[in-house]
C-alpha positions, -999 to 999 in steps of 0.1 A, spaced: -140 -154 73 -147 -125 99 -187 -120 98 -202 -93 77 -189 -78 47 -146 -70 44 -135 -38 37 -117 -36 3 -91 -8 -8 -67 0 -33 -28 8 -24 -15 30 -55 23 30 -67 11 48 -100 32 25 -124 40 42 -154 33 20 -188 62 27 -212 47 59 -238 32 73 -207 43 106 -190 44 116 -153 13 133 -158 -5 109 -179 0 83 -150 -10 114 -122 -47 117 -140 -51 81 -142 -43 75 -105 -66 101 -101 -92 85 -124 -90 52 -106 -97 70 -73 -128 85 -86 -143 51 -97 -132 33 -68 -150 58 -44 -182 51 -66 -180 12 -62 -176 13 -29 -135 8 -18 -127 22 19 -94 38 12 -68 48 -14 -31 44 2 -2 52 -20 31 38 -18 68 54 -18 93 48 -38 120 68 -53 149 65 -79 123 40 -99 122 40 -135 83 19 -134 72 40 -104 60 73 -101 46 75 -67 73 94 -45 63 127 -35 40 107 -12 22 135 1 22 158 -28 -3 128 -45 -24 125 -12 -36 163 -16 -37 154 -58 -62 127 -52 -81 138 -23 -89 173 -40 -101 151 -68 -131 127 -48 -152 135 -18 -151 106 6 -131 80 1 -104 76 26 -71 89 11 -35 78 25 2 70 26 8 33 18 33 43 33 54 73 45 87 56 47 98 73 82 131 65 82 134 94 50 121 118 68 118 143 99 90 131 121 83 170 127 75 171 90 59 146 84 36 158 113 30 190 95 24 175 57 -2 150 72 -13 173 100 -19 198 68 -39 175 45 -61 164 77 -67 198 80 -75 203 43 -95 170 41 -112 166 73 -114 125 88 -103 115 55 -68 111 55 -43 81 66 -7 77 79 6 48 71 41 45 82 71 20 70 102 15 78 119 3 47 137 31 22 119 20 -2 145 23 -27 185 10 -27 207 17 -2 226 46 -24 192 66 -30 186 59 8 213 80 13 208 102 -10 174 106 7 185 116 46 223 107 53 218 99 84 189 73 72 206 39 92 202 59 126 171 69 120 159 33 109 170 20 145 149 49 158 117 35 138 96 32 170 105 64 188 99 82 157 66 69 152 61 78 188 69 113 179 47 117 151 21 109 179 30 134 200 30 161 175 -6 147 166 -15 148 203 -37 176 214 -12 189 249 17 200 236 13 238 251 45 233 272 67 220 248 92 236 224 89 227 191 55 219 183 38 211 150 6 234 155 -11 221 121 -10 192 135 -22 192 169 -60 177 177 -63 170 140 -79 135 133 -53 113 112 -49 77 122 -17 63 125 -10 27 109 20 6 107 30 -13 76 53 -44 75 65 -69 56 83 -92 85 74 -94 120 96 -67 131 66 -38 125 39 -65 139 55 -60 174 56 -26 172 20 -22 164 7 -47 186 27 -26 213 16 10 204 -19 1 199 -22 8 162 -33 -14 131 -13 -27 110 -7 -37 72 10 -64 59 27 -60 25 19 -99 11 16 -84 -21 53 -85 -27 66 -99 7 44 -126 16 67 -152 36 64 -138 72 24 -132 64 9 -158 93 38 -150 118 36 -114 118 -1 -118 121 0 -141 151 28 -119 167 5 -90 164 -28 -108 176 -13 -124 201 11 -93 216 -21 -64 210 -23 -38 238 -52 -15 231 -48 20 232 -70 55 229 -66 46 194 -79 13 183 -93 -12 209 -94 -39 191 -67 -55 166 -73 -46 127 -54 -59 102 -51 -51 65 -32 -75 42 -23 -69 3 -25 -86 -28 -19 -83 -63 -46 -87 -87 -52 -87 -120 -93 -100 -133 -107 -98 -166 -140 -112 -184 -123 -145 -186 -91 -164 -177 -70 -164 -204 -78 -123 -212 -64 -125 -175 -34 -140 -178 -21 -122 -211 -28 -90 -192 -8 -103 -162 22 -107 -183 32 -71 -179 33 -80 -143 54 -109 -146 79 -87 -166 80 -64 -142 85 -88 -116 114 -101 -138 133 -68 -138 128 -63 -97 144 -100 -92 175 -93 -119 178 -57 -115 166 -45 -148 142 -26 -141 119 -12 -172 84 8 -174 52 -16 -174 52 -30 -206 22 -43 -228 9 -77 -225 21 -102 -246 26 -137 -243 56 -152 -223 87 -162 -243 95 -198 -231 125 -184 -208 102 -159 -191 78 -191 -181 111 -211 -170 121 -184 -143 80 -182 -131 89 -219 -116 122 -198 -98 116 -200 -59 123 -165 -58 95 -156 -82 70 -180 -68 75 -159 -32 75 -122 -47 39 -135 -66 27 -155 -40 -6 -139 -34 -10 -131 -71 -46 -135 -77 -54 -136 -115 -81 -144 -137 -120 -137 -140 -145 -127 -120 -154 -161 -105 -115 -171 -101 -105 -140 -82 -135 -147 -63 -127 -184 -50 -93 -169 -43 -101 -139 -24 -127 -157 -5 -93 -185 9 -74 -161 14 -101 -142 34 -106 -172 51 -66 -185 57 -58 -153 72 -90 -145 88 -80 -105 79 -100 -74 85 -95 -54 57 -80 -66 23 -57 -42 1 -55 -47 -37 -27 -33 -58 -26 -39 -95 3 -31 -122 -16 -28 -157 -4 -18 -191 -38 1 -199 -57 24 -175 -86 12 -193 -81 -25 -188 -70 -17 -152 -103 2 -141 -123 -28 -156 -103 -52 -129 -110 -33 -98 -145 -27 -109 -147 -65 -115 -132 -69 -81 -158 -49 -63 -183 -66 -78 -170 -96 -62 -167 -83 -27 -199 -73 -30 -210 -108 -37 -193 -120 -7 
């Protein structure tokens, strides 16, 4: 493990528990934000997704501004912006805004994924498939618009212009690890839910690392999924609303979280599924002391700067009690 203490942060998709509305999930997000900036997390990313019964986190930015109006210093970001959805010019101009609004506080994580399926893609931005090709000179747009010498050119976006928003690159194969190694930029791996190409895309990206006027030095952030409790077992009931979840991603059934309760038999039979055992991977679960030992190898595997921790709870209540639990451990470490 790197010396002195890791970074920990939370990356936000604002599941919403069946019985909960929009706005009941909006103030917990909210909520969790609050109490993560008192126990000492570095950022709050959140995700986009879109046409998702169990997700309410798509108006990306709208949420940004929601949760950074609502805490003082933690860092508040996109986890990601998938670029391909949108203009780079305005998504310039929303970040450029909130950096403006939120000074040296706000993040641009940018993905290349849709985030959704391919019919809401389209739905999205028609011409989404170009625009995916065009990942890297989009993000290299986004920079220029960002960049403080743009008095000769055209079309500017003057919010954003000089205004301090750091620019990261999120992955999930090794496709986005050459691109940030080549731009300069850190990057985030999502080995939360996409955990196979984890080591490679690492290695591609220390290995290939040019610094820039932006980062001299690789930094890498990696995410997992936890769940922690007082004790194992109180643990693993709660993660059964994950593992249903999980469930309806892999057999397209999608549902809201659901409560914990335990696992029918056939539920347990598709956990051994290949499939399942991937998409969970890096599904750390159980008290304090077991998150702990599991955090600390994977600390260690992957040798990380920065870890990321996403969680999918039925309660808020029993959700704020994991994170704080899980602060508590990286402040042991």
């Amino acid at each position: 493990m790197k010396k002195g203490k890791v970074p920990y942060s939370i990356l936000e998709l604002a599941s919403v528990p069946a019985g909960s509305s929009t706005g009941d999930v909006f103030k917990n997000s909210l909520l969790l934000a609050q109490n993560a900036e008192k126990w000492g997390y570095t950022r709050f990313w959140l995700a986009e997704h879109h046409n998702m019964i169990s997700i309410a986190s798509s108006a990306t930015p709208v949420l940004i501004g929601h949760i950074a109006g609502g805490t003082k210093s933690i860092r508040v970001g996109s986890g990601g912006v998938m670029l391909p959805n949108h203009a780079p010019l305005i998504v310039a101009e929303q970040f450029g805004t909130l950096g403006s609004l939120f000074p040296h506080r706000i993040d641009l994580g940018l993905g290349r994924a849709p985030g959704t399926d391919q019919e809401t893609a389209y739905a999205i931005r028609r011409e989404r498939m170009h625009a995916a090709y065009r990942f890297p000179e989009e993000v290299g747009e986004i920079q220029h618009y960002f960049a403080d010498d743009n008095a000769d050119e055209k079309v500017r976006a003057y919010v954003a212009e000089g205004v301090d928003v750091p620019l990261y690159i999120l992955g999930s194969s090794t496709d986005s690890a050459h691109l940030a190694a080549r731009k300069g930029l850190p990057y985030a791996f999502a080995s939360h839910f996409a955990p196979t190409h984890l080591f490679e895309a690492l290695n591609v990206y220390y290995n290939e690392f040019q610094p820039s006027a932006a980062l001299q030095e690789p930094y890498t952030i990696a995410c997992v999924n936890v769940v922690a409790a007082d004790t194992d077992e109180q643990a693993e009931l709660l993660a059964s609303s994950l593992v249903r979840m999980v469930l309806g991603i892999l057999t397209n059934n999608r549902d809201q979280l659901r409560p914990p309760a335990p696992l029918e038999p056939q539920i347990r039979a598709f956990m051994d599924e290949p499939a399942f055992q991937r998409f969970l991977h890096y599904a750390f679960v159980g008290s304090k002391e077991t998150v702990k030992e599991k955090t600390s190898d994977f600390l260690q595997k992957t040798g990380v700067n920065e870890i990321m921790v996403a969680s999918h709870m039925y309660s808020s209540q029993d959700r704020l009690k994991s994170y704080e639990l899980f602060a508590e451990l990286m402040g042991e470490m």
